[in-house]
BAVEX-799190 format. One line per 3 residues: number of its first residue (from 1); for each residue x, z, y of C-alpha. Coordinates in pm, 1 decimal, padded with zeros to 6 digits. Layout:
% residues N
NUM	X:Z:Y ~ ...
This chain:
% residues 348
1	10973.9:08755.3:15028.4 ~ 11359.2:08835.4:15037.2 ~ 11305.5:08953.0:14674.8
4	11090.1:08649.5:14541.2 ~ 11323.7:08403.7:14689.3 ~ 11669.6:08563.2:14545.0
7	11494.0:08599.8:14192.3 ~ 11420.9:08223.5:14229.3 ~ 11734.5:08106.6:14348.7
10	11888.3:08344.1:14029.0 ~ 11641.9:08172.1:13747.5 ~ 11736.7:07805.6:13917.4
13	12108.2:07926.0:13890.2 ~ 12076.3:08054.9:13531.7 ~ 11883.6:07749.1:13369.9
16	12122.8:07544.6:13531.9 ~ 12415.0:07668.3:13360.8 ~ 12238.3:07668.7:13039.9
19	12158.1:07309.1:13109.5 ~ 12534.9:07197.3:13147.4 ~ 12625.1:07436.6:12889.5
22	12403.3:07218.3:12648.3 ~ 12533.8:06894.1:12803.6 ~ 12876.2:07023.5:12715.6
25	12747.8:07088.3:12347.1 ~ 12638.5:06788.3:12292.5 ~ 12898.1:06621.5:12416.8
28	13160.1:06840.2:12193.6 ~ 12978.3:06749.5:11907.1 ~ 12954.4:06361.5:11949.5
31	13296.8:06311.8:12006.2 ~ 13470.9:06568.7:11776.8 ~ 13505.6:06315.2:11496.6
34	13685.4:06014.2:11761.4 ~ 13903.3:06319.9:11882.5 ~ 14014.5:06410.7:11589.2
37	14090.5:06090.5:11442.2 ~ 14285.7:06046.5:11776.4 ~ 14498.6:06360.9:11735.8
40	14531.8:06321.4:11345.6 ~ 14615.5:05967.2:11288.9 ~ 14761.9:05857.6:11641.5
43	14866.1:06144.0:11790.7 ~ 15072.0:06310.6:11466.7 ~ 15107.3:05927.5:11305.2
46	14953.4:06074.6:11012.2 ~ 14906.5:05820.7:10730.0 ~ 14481.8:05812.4:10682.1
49	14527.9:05701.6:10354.2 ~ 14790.5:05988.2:10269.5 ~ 14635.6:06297.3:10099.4
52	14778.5:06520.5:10366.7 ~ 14622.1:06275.5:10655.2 ~ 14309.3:06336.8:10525.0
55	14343.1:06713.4:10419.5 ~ 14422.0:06762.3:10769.4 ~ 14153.7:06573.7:10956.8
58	13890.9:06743.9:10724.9 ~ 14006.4:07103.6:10869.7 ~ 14067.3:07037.1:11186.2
61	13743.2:06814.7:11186.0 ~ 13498.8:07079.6:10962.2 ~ 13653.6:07306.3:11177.1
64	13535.9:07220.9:11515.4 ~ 13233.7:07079.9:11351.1 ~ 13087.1:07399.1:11162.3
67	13167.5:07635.4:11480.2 ~ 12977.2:07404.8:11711.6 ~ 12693.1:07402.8:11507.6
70	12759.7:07787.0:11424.6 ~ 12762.5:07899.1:11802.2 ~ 12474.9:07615.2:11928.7
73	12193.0:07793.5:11602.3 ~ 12322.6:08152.5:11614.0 ~ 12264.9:08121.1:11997.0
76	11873.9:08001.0:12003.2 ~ 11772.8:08231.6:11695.8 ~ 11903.7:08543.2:11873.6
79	11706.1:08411.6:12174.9 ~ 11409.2:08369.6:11934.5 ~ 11471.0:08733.3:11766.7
82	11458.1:08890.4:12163.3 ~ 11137.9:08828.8:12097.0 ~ 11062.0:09024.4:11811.8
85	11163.6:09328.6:11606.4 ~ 11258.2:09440.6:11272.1 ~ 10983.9:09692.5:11324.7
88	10732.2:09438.1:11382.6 ~ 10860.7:09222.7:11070.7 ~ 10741.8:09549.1:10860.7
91	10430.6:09535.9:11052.9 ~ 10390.4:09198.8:10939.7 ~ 10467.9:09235.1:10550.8
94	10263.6:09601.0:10557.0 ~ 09986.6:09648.2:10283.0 ~ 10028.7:09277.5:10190.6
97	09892.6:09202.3:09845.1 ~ 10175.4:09004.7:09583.1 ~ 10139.6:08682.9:09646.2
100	10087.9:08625.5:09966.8 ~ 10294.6:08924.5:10104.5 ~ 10609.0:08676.8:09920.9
103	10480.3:08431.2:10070.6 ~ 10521.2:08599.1:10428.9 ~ 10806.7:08801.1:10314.1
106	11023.0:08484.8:10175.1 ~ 10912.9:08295.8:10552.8 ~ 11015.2:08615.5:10771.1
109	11320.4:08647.4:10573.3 ~ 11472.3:08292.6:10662.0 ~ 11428.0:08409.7:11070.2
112	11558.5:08773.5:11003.9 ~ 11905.5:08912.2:11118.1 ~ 11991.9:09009.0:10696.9
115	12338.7:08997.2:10531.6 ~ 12466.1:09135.0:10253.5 ~ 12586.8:09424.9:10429.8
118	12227.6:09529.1:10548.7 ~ 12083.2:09500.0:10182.2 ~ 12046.9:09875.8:10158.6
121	11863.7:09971.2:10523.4 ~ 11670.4:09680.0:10470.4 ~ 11558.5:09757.9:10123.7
124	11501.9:10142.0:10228.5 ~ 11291.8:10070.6:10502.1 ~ 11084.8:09841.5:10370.9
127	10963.1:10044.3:10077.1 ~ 10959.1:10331.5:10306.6 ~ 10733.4:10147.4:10511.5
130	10494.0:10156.6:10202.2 ~ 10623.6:09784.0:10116.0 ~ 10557.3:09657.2:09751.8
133	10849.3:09621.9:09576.9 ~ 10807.3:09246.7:09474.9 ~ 10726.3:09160.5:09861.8
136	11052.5:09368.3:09979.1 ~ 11274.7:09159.2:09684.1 ~ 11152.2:08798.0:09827.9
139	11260.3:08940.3:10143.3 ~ 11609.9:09057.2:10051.9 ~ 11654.1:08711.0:09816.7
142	11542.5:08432.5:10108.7 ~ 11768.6:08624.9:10396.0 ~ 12071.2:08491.0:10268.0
145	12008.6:08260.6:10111.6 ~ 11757.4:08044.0:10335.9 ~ 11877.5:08168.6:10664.4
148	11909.8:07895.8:11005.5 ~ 12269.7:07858.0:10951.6 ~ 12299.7:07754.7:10621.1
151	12004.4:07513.6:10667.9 ~ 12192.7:07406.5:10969.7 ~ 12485.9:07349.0:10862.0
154	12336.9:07187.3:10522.8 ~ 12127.3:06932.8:10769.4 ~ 12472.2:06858.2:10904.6
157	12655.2:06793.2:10672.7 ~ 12415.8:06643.6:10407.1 ~ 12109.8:06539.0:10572.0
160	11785.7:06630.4:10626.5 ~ 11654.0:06538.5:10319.3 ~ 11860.0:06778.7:10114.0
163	11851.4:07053.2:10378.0 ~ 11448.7:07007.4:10344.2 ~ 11489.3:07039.9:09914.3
166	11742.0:07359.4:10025.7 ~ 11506.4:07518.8:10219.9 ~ 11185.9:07424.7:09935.7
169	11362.2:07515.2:09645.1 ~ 11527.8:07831.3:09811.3 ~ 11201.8:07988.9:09936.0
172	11053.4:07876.7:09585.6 ~ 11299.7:08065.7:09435.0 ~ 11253.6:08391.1:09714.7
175	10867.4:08365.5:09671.9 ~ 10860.4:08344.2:09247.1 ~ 11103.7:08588.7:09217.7
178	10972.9:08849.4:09424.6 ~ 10663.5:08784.6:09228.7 ~ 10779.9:08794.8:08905.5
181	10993.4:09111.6:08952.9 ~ 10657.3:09258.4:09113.6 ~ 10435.2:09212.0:08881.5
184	10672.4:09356.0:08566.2 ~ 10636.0:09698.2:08763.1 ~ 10997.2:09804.6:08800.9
187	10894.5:10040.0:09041.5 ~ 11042.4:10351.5:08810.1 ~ 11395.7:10184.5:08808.3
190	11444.3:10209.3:09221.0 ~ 11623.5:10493.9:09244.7 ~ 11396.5:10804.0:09358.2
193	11574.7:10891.6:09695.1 ~ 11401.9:10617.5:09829.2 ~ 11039.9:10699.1:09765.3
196	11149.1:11075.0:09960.4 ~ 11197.8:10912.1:10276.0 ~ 10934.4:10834.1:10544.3
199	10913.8:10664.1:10828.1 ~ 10897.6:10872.1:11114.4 ~ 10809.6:10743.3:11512.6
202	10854.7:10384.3:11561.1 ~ 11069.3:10323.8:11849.4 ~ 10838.2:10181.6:12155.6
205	10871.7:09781.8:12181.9 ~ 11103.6:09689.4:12483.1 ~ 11111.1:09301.6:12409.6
208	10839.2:09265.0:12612.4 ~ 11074.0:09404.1:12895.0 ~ 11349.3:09163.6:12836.2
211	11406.2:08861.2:13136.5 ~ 11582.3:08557.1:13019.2 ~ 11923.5:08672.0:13161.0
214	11881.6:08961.2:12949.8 ~ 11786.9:08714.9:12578.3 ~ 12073.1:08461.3:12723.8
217	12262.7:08790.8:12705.4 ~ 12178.7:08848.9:12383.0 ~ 12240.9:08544.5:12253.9
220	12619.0:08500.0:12382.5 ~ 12668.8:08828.7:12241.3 ~ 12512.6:08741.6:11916.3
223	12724.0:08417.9:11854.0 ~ 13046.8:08628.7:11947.0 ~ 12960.4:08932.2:11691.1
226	12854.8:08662.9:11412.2 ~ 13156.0:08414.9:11450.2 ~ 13409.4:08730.6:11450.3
229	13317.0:08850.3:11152.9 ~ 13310.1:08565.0:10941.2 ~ 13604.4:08333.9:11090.5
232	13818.5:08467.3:10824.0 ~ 13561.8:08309.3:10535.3 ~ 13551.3:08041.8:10752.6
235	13852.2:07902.5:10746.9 ~ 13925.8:07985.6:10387.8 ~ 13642.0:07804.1:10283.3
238	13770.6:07483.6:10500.7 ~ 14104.9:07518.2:10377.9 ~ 14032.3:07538.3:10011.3
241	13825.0:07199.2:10093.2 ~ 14028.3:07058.3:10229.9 ~ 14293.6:07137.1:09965.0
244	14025.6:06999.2:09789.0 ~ 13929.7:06668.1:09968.7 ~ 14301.4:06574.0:09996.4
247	14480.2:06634.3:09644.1 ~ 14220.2:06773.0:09388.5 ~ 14189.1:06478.2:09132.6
250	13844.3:06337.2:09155.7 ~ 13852.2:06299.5:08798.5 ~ 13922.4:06675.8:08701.5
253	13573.5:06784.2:08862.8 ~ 13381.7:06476.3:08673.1 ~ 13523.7:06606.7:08378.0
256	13439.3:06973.3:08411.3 ~ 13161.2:07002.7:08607.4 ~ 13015.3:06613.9:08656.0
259	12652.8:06510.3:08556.8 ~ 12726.4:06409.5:08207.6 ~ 12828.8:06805.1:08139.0
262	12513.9:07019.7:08043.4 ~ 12734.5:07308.3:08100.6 ~ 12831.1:07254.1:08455.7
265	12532.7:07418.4:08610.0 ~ 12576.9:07743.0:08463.1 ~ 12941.8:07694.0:08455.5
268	12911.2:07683.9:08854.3 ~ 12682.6:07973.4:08895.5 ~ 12903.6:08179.0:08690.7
271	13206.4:08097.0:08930.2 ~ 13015.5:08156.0:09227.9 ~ 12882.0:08485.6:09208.4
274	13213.3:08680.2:09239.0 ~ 13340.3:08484.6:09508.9 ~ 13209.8:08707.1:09846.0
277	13113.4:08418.7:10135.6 ~ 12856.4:08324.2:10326.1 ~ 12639.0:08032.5:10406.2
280	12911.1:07908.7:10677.4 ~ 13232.0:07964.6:10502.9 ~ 13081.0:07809.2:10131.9
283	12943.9:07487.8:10289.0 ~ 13284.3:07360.4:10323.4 ~ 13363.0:07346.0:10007.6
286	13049.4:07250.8:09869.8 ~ 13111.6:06921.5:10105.4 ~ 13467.7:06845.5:09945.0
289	13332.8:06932.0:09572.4 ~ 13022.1:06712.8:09660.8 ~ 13288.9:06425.1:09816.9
292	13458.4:06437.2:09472.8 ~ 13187.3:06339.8:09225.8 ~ 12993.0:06649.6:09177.2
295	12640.7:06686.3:09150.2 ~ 12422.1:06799.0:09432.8 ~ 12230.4:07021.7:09171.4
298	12542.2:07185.8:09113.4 ~ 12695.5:07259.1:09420.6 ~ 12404.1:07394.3:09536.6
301	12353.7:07597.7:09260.0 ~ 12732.9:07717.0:09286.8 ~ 12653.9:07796.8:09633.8
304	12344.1:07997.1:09581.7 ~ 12536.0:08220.2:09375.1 ~ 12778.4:08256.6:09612.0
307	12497.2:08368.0:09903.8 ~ 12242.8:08573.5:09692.6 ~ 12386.5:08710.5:09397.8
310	12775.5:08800.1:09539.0 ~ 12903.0:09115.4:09339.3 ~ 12975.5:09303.1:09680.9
313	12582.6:09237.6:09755.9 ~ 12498.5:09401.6:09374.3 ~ 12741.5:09618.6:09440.9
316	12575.1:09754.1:09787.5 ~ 12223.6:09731.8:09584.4 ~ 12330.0:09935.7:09302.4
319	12255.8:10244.8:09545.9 ~ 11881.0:10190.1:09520.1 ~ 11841.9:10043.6:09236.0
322	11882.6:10131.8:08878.2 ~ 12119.9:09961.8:08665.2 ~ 11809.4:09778.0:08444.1
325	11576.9:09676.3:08758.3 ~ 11948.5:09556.4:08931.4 ~ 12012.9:09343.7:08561.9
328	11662.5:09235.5:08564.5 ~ 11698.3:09091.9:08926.4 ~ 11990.3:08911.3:08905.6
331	11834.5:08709.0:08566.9 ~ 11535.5:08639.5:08765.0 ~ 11741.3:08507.7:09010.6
334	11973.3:08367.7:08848.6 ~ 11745.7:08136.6:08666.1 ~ 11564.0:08041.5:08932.9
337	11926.3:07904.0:09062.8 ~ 11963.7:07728.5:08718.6 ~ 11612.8:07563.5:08738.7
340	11729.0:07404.6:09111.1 ~ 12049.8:07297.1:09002.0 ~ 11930.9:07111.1:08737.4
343	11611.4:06965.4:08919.6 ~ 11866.3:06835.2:09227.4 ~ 12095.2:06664.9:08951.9
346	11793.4:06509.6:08825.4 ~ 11586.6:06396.6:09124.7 ~ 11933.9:06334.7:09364.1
């Protein structure tokens, strides 16, 4: 009884933490824009009109912004993950025929712990696992590119209706070029160190063990680990925005890359992919290029570069796959991006 009435008095305890720790959250988030205008323009008697008034506000307000919504998504997907393993997400995509195992790959790959550090134990395992090839590539392409955050943080800052095209148009991309890539049977330019290894024992399933202290847990410790590691991207991404927002001419950018240039597109794509970001630290400055006349289609396209075809990504890849099958992917890709970027200019 002693027991029962302890553990009770420990779950009340715990849920009603998280309960003001939501409340606080919310809270946070509704008044970050007042507080900073408060701090900004009346606090530091910064001009609002000035281009360093506005510079400002747009770090210190992206800032606070993008972290809330970083820690408050990071937080409930690890608590969703608890539930399930990398293991079982094999499980899942094993023996699946092309088609529909890109289908479930492209899906699985949006709620999957995958960056481009991971590319290679991801991509080993899977085809290990006896994975086709195509289904393991719509895996590796929708992880980055279609994961919570950046869907998120795109709802956020843009709306659901262009976080819903995002999230369309970047599985359609994940799910055709898996497919594609599949069905041209590449499988002789992976490189043949893979197809030695086996998988051996599965570790035994302990999710099932986990109590919600334990996923809470997990979750803190998630959002700590994730917002460490990319701070640094973070806040160059905001400051180049906002470098951006507050002094880059408006017309330089409608010159270059506005709607009336076919070019800017490809132009975009091409700048993107050496950059090395993420979903969090590009979305800043797709917001300031997006505030200063460009095209959706092309931001979005410039970002997509940025989160799936990154040279430290092709770099990492490059030690399973060939030089021609690592070519061919990054053309498949890369004109899927192409296709989107000009579709968003045209129907945005």
């Amino acid at each position: 009884m002693t027991t029962k009435v302890g553990t009770t008095t420990a779950n009340r305890s715990l849920w009603t933490r998280a309960g003001l720790a939501a409340t606080t959250w919310i809270a946070l988030y509704q008044l970050n824009e007042s507080f900073w205008d408060w701090v900004v323009f009346t606090g530091a008697h910064l001009d609002p009109a000035s281009r360093l008034g506005q510079a400002v506000h747009f770090f210190a307000y992206d800032t606070t912004k993008i972290l809330l919504l970083l820690s408050g998504i990071i937080f409930l997907v690890a608590i969703l993950r608890s539930f399930t393993t990398l293991e079982r997400t094999r499980a899942l995509l094993g023996g699946r025929r092309e088609g529909i195992g890109n289908i479930a790959a492209a899906g699985l790959g949006v709620v999957t712990p995958f960056c481009s550090c991971s590319a290679v134990p991801a991509f080993i395992g899977f085809v290990a696992a006896g994975i086709p090839l195509g289904v393991t590539l719509s895996f590796l392409i929708a992880s980055p590119m279609v994961n919570e955050v950046a869907v998120v943080l795109m709802y956020g800052l843009f709306g659901w209706k262009v976080a819903a095209l995002y999230i369309g148009f970047g599985l359609l991309i994940a799910i055709v070029a898996g497919n594609v890539l599949g069905r041209l049977g590449l499988e002789k330019w992976v490189e043949p160190f893979v197809y030695e290894i086996h998988m051996g024992n599965q570790p035994v399933d302990e999710t099932a063990k986990l109590t919600w202290s334990d996923r809470f847990a997990i979750g803190r410790a998630e959002v700590c680990s994730i917002v460490r590691s990319i701070w640094p991207y973070l806040l160059v991404g905001i400051g180049i925005g906002a470098v951006i927002h507050g002094w880059a001419p408006q017309d330089l950018f409608a010159r270059w890359a506005g709607p009336d240039n076919p070019l800017a597109v490809p132009i975009a794509v091409l700048i993107g992919i050496p950059l090395y970001s993420n979903a969090a630290g590009a979305l800043p400055l797709v917001q300031a290029l997006a505030e200063k006349g460009l095209a959706m289609g092309t931001v979005l396209a410039f970002m997509m570069s940025i989160v799936a075809l990154s040279l430290p990504e092709m770099v990492l890849l490059r030690k399973v796959l060939k030089p021609k099958l690592l070519a061919t992917f990054v053309a498949v890709v890369g004109s899927g991006i192409l296709m989107v970027g000009y579709l968003f200019n045209a129907i945005l």
